[in-house]
N, C-alpha and C positions, 0 to 999 in steps of 0.2 A: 407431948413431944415425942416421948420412944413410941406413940402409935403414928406417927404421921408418916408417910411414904415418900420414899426416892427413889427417883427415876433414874437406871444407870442406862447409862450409852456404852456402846462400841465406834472404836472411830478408826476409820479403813485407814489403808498401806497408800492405797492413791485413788481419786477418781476422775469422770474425763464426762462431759455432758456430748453424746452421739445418739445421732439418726436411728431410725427406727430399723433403717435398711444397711448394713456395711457400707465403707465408702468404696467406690471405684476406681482402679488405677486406669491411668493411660497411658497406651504404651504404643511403641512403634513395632510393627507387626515384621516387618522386615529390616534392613538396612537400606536404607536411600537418603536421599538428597532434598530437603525440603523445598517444596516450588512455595507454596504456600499456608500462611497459620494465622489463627484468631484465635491466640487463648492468652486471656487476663484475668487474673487472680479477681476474685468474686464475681464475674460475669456469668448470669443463669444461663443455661445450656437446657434444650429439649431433645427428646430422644430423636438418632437420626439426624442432627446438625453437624455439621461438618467442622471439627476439630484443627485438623494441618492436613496437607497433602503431599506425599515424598513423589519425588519425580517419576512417570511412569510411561513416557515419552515412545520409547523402544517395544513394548509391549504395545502400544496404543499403533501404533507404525506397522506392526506384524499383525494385527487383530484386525486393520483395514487391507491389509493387501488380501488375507484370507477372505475378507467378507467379498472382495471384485471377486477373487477367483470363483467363489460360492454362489456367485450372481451366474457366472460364465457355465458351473458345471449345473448349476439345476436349468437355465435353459435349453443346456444339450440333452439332459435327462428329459426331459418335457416332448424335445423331439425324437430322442429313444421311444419313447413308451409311443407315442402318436405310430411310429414306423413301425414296430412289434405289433398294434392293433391292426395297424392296414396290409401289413402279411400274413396274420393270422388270418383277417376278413379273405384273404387272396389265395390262402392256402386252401376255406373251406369252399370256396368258389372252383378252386382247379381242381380239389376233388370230386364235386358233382360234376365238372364236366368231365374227367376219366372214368367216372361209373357212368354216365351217360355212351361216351365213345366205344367203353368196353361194352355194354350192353348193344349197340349199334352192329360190333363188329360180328358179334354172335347173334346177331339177326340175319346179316348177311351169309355167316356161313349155315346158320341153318338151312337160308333157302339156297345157296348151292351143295349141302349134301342131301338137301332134297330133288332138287334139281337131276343131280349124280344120277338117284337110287330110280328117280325115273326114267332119266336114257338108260339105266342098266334092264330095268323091267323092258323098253320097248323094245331093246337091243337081244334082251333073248326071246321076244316074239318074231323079231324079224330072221332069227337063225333058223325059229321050227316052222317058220314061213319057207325060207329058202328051205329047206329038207325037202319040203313037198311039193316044189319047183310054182311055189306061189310068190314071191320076191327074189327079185334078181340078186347076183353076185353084187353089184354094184351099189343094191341098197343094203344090204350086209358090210359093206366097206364101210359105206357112210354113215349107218348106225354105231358101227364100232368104234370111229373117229370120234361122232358125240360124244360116245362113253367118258371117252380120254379126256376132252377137253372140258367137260362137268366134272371128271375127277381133278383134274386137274385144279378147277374152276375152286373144288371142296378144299382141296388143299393147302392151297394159296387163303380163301376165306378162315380156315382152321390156324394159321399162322397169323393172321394180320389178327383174330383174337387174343394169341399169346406177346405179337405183336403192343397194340394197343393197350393191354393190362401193363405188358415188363415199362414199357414207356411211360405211364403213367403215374407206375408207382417211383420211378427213376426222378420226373418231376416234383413229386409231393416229398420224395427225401431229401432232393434238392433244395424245395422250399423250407421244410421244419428244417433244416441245417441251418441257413438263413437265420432263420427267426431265434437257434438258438445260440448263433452267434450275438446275432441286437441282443436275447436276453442277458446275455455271460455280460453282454459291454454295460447292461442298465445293471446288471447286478455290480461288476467293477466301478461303477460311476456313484451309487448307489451307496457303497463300503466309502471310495472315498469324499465325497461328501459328508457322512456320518462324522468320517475321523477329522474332519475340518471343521466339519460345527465343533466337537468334543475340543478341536484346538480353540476357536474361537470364545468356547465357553472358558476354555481355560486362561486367555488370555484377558479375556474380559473381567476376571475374579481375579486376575494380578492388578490386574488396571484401579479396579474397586477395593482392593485389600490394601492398596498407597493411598487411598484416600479415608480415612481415620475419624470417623463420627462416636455421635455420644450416646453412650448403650443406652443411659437413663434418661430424664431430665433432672436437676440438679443444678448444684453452684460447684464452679470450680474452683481448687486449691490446692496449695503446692506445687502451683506451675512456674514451669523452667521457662525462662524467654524461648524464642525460639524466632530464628529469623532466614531469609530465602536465604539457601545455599548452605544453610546448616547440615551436617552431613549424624545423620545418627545410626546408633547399632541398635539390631534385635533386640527387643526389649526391654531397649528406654522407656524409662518413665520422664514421662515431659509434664504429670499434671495427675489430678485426683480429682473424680468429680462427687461431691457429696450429695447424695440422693434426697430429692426433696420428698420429706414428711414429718411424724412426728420426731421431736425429740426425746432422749431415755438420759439418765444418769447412770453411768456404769462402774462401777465401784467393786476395788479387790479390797477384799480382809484376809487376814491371818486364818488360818483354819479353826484356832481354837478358840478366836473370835466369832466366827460365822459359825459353826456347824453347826447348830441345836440351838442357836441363841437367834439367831436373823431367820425370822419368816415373812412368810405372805402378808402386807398388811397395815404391818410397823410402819412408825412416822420416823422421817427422818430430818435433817438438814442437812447443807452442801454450801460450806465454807467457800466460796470461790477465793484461786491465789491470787490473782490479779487486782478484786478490788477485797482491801479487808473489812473482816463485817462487822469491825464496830463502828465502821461509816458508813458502810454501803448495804448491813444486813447478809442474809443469807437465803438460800432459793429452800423451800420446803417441798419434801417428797413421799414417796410411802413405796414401802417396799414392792415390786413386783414379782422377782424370782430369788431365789437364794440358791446356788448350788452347792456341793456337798461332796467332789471331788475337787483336791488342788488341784492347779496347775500353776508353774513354776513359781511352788511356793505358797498360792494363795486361792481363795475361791472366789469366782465370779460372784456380785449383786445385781440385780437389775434394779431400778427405780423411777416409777415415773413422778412429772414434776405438779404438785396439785396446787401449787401456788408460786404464781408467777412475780418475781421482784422489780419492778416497771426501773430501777436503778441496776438491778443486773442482767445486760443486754441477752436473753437466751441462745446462744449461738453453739455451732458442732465446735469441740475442740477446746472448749473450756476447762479448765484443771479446779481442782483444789482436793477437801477431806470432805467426810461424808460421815456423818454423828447418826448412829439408829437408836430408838430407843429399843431396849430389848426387854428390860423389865421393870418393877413396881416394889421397891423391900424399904424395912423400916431403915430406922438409924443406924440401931446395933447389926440389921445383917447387913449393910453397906460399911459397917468398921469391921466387921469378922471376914469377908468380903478382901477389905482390903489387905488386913494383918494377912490373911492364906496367900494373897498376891505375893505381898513381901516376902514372903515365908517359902513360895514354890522358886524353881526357877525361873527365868525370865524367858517365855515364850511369844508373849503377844505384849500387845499396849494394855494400859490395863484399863480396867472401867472403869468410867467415868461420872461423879455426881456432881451435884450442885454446886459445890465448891471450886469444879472444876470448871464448870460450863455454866455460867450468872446468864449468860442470855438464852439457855433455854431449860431449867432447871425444872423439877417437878414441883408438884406442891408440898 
């Protein structure tokens, strides 16, 4: 008998059977006015279902007048750009005809200062002709007339060249002014367009941010009724959606219960409060995580469940205590054990044997 072994437990502060995943709150993103809602306490929810929708009426009203006007400025954009391509096409068209015209003109005046330079040559043969009484006075006059009206002639061709260039370039400034006015207007048209969609987007995202889906899939809970005309503030919680997957049992102990005594491994059980287990039994688990810093007051367990009690429904949210076994001692060190208990101050619950727990005792 003093070699036979018992099994002492630790028994948590509280524990809560939860999702594998945190649950999710739902909340209203802004303040408005509910048009419409579909939430009922355990109805499954898939990610992206539409939750309630707060009124968004005013936004939706301004988001289409923008979109007509959006239609009205990229059509005129459309005939900007088409008008800008057919005076560029027109600009580089009227410049080959002004290098054409300018080349022309100085065709022509080359051959009147060739012209010139030849009545000038015949004009001083006809003078040393007259010298030697070999041409009359009279064809001396009339050569010398030629002169003039060839120079003349050069003159007039030498200006319709500077002519025809200053003209031309006068034209081609006139056009690129043109076209950089169409640009300035397609770049203006262009800027406010940009800032119209950017309003449109953003109206479109006020539009979608009143309408309030479910991030997860899940079951919902702790939902608040909610009915048209409800009026709520930023950051109502109207509902929680509990994420569907596995289940854990999460269980706080006393520190000096858990630190160095709960590991990886250990078998546990979980009292649920609701049905008691000397009629309903108890859900069996085994440790998953133990940690080793408090927090207010206690340290986190994790525990999954390796046997399922077809009498206790597994669901998120269930309460009770959480019994681990931590160790293996005889008799005498489960009485010496206890005397040190008595004996210390009182910090934690104290271990627990056989005597204390007939339904799951060691051997």
């Amino acid at each position: 008998m003093v070699l036979a072994k018992t099994t002492l437990y630790v028994v948590s502060a509280s524990s809560r059977v939860e999702t594998s995943s945190n649950p999710i709150p739902v909340q209203a993103p802004v303040a408005g006015v509910v048009v419409a809602a579909s939430l009922s306490l355990g109805r499954s929810v898939s990610q992206g279902e539409v939750l309630f929708v707060l009124d968004a009426q005013s936004f939706e009203l301004q988001r289409r007048e923008l979109e007509a006007r959006l239609v009205g400025d990229r059509a005129k954009l459309a005939s900007l750009v088409e008008q800008v391509a057919a005076e560029e096409l027109a600009r580089d068209a009227q410049s080959v005809d002004v290098s054409r015209g300018v080349a022309a003109a100085r065709a022509r005046s080359a051959v009147a200062q060739a012209a010139h330079a030849g009545k000038r040559s015949e004009d001083e043969v006809v003078g040393k002709l007259a010298e030697q009484a070999l041409a009359s006075k009279l064809d001396k006059l009339r050569s010398a007339s030629e002169v003039q009206q060839t120079s003349a002639q050069a003159a007039a061709s030498a200006a319709e060249v500077s002519l025809q260039a200053s003209s031309g370039t006068t034209a081609l400034r006139d056009r690129d002014a043109r076209i950089a006015s169409l640009r300035h207007q397609q770049t203006s048209l262009e800027a406010e367009i940009r800032v119209d969609e950017a309003k449109v987007a953003e109206l479109a995202y006020e539009v979608e941010r009143r309408t309030v889906r479910a991030t997860v899939t899940g079951t919902l809970a702790d939902v608040v009724p909610l009915a048209a005309g409800s009026t709520l503030d930023p950051g109502a919680k109207v509902a929680t959606i509990v994420p569907a997957g596995s289940l854990r049992i999460v269980a706080r102990f006393a520190p000096d219960d858990a630190v160095g005594l709960v590991t990886k491994g250990q078998r546990a059980e979980m009292r649920v409060t609701s049905r008691p287990w000397t009629q309903f039994g108890t859900l069996h688990g085994r440790v998953l995580s133990a940690g080793s810093e408090p927090r207010d007051g206690t340290v986190r367990v994790e525990l999954e469940v390796v046997e399922e009690n077809p009498r206790i429904p597994l669901v998120n949210g269930i309460t009770g205590d959480v019994e681990v076994a931590v160790a293996e001692v005889s008799p005498l060190e489960f009485l010496l054990r206890q005397a040190g208990q008595k004996l210390a101050p009182a910090k934690s619950a104290p271990m627990r044997g056989p005597a204390d727990l007939p339904s799951i005792a060691g051997p």
